[in-house]
N, C-alpha and C positions, 0 to 999 in steps of 0.2 A: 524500539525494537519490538516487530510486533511477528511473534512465533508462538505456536502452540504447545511445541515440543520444553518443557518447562526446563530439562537439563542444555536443548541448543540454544535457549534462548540465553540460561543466566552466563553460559561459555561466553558466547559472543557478545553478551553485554560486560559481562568484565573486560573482555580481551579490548572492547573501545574504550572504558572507562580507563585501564590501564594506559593507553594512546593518549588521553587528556581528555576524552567527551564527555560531555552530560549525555545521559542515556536514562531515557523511560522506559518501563516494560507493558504490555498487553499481551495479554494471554490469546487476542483475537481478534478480529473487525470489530466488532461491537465495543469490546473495552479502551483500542484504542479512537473508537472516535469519541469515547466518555474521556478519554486523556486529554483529546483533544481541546474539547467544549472547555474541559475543568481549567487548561493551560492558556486558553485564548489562541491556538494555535500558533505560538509562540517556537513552533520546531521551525529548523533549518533543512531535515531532511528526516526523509519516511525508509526504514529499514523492513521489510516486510518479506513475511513468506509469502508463496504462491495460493497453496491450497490448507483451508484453515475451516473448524468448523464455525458454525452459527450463518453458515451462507455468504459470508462474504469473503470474497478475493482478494489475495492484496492489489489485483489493478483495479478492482471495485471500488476500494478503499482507496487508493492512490486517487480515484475519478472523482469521488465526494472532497477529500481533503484541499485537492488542488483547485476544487469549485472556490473555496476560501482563500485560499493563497497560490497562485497559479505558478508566482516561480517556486514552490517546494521541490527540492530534490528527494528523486526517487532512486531507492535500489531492493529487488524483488528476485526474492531467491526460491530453490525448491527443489528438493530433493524428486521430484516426480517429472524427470525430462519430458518424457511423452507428454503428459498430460499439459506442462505448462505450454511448452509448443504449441496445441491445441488452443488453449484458453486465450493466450495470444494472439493466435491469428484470426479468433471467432474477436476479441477486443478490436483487433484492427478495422476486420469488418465493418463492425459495428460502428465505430468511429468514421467512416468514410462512408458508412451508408446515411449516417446523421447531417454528416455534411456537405453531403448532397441535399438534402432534406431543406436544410437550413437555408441552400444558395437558392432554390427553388421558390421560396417563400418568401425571398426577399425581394425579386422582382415585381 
């Protein structure tokens, strides 16, 4: 569970542990991908906000994690509709402009 808001995050980590989950906490990108390295990436699924300081995204974050384990499930939340929308559709971009890139280069 990787949220910065320290009161939504321990909610929602009890309310899964309550469910039966094992649940780590990160206060942010950066600490969970120290979770990650410490764990051997050993998750089955990435809970993430949207927008979080120290610069990274949770679909930033989501993009490095799944470099390592590609079927990780993701779920990416956020109190900032607007902005996620946005951040979203500039990731889609992005993605589709890579992979253009990628098909171009391989001919």
């Amino acid at each position: 569970m990787v949220e910065d808001v320290i009161s939504l995050r321990r909610l929602v980590s009890r309310s899964l542990r309550l469910m039966g989950y094992a649940v780590f906490e990160a206060e942010n990108g950066r600490a969970a991908m120290t979770l990650w390295q410490q764990r051997h990436g050993e998750f089955d699924l990435l809970f993430s906000d949207m927008v979080m300081p120290e610069g990274l995204t949770g679909l930033d974050l989501a993009a490095k994690l799944r470099k390592d384990k590609p079927d990780l499930k993701v779920i990416i939340s956020s109190g900032h509709g607007a902005e996620i929308y946005q951040m979203l559709r500039l990731f889609a971009e992005r993605k589709n402009s890579k992979g253009k890139r990628s098909k171009r280069s391989s001919y």
